[in-house]
FIKOLZA-1660 file (N, C-alpha, C; in steps of 0.1 Angstrom, whole numbers, plus 5000, padded with zeros to 4 digits):
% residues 99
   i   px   py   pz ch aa at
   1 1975 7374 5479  A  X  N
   1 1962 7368 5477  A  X CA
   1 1953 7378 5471  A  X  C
   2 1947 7380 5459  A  X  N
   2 1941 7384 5453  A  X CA
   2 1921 7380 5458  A  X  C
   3 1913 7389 5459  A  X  N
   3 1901 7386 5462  A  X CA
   3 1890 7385 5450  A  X  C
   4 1882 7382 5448  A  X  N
   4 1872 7378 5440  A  X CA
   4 1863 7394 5438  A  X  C
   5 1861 7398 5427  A  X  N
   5 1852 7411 5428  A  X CA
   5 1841 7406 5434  A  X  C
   6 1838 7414 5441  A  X  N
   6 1821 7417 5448  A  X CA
   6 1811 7419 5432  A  X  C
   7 1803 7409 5431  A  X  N
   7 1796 7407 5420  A  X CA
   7 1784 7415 5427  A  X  C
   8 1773 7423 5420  A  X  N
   8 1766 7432 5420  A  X CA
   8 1755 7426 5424  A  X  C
   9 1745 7434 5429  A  X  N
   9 1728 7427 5437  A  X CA
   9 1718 7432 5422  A  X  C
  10 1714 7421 5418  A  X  N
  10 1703 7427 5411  A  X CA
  10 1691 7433 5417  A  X  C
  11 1685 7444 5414  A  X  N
  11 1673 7453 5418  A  X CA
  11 1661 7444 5410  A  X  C
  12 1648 7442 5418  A  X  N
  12 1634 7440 5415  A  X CA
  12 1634 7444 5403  A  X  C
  13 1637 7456 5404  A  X  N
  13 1628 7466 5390  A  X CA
  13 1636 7460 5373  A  X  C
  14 1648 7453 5378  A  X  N
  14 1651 7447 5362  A  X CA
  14 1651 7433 5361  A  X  C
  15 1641 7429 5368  A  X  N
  15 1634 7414 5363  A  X CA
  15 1627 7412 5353  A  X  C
  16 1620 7420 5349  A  X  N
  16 1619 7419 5334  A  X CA
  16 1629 7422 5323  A  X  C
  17 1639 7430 5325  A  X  N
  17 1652 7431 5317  A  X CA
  17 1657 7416 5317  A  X  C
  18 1661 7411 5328  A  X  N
  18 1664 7398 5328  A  X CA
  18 1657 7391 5324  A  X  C
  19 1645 7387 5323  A  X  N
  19 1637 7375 5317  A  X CA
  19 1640 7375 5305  A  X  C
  20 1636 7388 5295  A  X  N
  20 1641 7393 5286  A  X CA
  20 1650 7387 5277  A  X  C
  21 1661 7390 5285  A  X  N
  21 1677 7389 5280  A  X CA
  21 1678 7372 5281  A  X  C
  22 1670 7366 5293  A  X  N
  22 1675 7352 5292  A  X CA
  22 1667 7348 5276  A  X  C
  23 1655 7351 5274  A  X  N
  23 1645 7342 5268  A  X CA
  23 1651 7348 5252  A  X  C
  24 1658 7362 5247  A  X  N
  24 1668 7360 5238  A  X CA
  24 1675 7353 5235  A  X  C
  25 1682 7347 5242  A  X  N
  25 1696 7338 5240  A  X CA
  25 1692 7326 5237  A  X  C
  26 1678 7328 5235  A  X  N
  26 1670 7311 5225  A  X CA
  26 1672 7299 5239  A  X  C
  27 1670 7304 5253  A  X  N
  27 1669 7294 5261  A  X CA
  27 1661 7291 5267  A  X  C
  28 1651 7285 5275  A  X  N
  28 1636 7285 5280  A  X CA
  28 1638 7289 5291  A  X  C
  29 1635 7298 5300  A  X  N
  29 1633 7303 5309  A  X CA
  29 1615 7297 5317  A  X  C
  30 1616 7292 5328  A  X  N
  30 1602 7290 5335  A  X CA
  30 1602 7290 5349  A  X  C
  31 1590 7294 5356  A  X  N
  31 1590 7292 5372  A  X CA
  31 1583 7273 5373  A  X  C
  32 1591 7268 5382  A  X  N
  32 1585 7254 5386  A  X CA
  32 1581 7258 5399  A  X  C
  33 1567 7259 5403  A  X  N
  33 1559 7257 5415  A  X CA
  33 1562 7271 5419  A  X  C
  34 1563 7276 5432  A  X  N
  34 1561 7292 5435  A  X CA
  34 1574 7296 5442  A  X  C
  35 1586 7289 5441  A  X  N
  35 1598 7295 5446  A  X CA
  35 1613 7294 5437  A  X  C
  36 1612 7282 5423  A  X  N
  36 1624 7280 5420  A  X CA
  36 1618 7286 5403  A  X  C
  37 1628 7286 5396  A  X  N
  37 1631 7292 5379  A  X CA
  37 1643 7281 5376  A  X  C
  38 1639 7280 5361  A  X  N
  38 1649 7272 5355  A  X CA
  38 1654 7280 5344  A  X  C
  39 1667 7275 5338  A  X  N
  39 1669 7287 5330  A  X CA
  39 1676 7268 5320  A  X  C
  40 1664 7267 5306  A  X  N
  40 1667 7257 5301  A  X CA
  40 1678 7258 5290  A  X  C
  41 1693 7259 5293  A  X  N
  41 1705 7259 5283  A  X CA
  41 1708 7243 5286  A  X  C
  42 1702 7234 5290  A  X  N
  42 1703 7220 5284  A  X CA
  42 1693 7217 5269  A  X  C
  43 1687 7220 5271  A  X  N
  43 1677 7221 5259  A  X CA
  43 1682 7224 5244  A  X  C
  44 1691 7228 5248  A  X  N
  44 1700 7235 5235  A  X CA
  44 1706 7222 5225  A  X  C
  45 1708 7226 5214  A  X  N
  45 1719 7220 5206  A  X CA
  45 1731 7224 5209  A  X  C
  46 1740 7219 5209  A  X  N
  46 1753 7220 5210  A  X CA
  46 1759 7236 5202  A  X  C
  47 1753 7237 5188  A  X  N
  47 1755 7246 5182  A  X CA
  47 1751 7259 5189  A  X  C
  48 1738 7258 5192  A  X  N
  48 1730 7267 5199  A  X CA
  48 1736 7271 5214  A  X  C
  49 1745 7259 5220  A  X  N
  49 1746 7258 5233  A  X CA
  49 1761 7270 5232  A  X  C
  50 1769 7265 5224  A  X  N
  50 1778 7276 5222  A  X CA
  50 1779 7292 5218  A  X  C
  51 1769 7290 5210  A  X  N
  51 1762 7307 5210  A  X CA
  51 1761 7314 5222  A  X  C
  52 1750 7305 5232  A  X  N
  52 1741 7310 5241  A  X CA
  52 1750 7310 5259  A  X  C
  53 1760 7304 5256  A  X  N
  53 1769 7305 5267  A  X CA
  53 1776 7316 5272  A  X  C
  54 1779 7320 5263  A  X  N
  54 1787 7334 5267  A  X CA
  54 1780 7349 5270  A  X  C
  55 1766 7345 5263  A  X  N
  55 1756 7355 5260  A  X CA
  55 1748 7356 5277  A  X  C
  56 1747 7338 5281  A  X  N
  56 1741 7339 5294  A  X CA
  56 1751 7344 5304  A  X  C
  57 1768 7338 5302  A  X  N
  57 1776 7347 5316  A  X CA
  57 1779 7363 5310  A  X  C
  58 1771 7366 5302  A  X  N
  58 1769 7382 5299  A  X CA
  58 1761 7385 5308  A  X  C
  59 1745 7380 5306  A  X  N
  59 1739 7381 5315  A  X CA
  59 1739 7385 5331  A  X  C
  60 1747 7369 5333  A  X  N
  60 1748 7370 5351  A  X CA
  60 1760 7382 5354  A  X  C
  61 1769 7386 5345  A  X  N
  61 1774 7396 5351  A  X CA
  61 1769 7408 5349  A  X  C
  62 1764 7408 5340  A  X  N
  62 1752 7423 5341  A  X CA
  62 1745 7424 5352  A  X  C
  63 1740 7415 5358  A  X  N
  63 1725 7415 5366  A  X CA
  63 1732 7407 5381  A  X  C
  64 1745 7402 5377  A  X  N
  64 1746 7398 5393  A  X CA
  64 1737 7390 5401  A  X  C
  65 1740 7391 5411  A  X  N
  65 1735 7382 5425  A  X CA
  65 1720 7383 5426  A  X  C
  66 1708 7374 5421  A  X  N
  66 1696 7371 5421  A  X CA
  66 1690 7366 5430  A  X  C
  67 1697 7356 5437  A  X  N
  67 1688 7344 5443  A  X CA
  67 1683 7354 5454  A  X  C
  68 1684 7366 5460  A  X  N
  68 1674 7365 5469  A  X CA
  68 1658 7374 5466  A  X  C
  69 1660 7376 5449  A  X  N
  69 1646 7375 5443  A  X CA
  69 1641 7365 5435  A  X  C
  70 1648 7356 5441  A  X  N
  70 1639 7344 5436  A  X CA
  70 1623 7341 5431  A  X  C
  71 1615 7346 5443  A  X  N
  71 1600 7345 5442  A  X CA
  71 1597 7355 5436  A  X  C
  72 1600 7369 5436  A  X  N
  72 1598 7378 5429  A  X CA
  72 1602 7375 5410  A  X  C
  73 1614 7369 5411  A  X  N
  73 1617 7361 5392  A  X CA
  73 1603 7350 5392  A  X  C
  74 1598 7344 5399  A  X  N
  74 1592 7335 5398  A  X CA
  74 1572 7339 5393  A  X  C
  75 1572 7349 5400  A  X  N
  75 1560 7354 5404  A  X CA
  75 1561 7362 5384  A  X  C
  76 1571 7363 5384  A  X  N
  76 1571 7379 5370  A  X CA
  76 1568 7366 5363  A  X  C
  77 1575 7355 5365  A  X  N
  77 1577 7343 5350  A  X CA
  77 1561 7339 5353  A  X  C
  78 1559 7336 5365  A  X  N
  78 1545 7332 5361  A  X CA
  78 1533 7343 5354  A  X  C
  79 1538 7354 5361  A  X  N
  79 1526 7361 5355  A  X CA
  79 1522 7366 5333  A  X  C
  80 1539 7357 5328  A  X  N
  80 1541 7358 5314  A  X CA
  80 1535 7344 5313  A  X  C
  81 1531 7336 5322  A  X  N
  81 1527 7316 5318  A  X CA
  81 1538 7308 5317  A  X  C
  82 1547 7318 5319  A  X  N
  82 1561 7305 5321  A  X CA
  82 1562 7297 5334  A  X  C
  83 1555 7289 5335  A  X  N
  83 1554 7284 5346  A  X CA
  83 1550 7267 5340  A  X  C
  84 1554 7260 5351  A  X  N
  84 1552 7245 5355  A  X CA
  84 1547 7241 5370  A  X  C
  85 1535 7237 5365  A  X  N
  85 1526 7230 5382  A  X CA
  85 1525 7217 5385  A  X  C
  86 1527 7212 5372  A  X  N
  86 1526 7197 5377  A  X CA
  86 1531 7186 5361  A  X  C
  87 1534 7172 5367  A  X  N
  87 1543 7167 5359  A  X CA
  87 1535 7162 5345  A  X  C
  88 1523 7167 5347  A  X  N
  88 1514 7164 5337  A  X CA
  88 1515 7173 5320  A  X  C
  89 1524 7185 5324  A  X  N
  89 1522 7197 5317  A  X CA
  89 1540 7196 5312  A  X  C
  90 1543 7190 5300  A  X  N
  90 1557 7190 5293  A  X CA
  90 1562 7199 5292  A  X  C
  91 1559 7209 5291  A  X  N
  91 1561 7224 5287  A  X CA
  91 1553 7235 5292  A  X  C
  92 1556 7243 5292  A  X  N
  92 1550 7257 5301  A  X CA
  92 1543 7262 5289  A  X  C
  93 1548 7264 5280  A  X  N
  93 1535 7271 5269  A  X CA
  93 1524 7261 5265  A  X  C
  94 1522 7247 5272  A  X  N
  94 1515 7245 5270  A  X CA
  94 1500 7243 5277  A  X  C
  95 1505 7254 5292  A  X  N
  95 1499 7261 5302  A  X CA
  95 1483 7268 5295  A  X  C
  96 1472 7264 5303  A  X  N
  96 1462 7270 5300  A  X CA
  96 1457 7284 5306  A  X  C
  97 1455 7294 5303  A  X  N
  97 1454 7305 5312  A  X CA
  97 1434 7304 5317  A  X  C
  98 1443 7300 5332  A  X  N
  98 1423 7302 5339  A  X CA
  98 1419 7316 5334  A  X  C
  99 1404 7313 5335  A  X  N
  99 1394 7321 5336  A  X CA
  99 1384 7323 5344  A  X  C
% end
């Protein structure tokens, strides 16, 4: 029986490397409300979708096991306006920044 490698803990400090790297691979990256992130590779074309595939399990094996910075990924996306608060707003860049 062969075991599964122990996939790596991503660190706080490269959540911006990760946003980064997702929002390259031409995918939409956003926080919905103040705990979850979506990473939009349905949004894709097919064409685009096969590009951006391999590029994103580049990604997750670079940066590894996230979920328990979830709010911390969420908190960074918000503070770029990638964020979604309510079903009124289609899109995140179409986010108003308070004043």
């Amino acid at each position: 029986m062969t075991s599964k490698p122990m996939l790596r803990m991503m660190q706080a400090s490269e959540i911006p490397a990760f946003v980064d790297a997702v929002i390259q691979t031409g995918c939409d990256i956003c926080a919905c409300g103040d705990d979850i992130y979506t990473i939009g590779d349905a949004d894709l074309s097919d064409e685009d979708y096969e590009i951006a595939a391999p590029q994103l399990q580049a990604i997750n094996e670079k940066f590894g096991d996230r979920d328990y910075l979830r709010r911390e990924i969420v908190a960074h996306l918000r503070s770029l306006g990638r964020y979604l608060d309510s079903a009124d707003v289609e899109h995140w860049s179409l986010n108003v920044p308070s004043q």
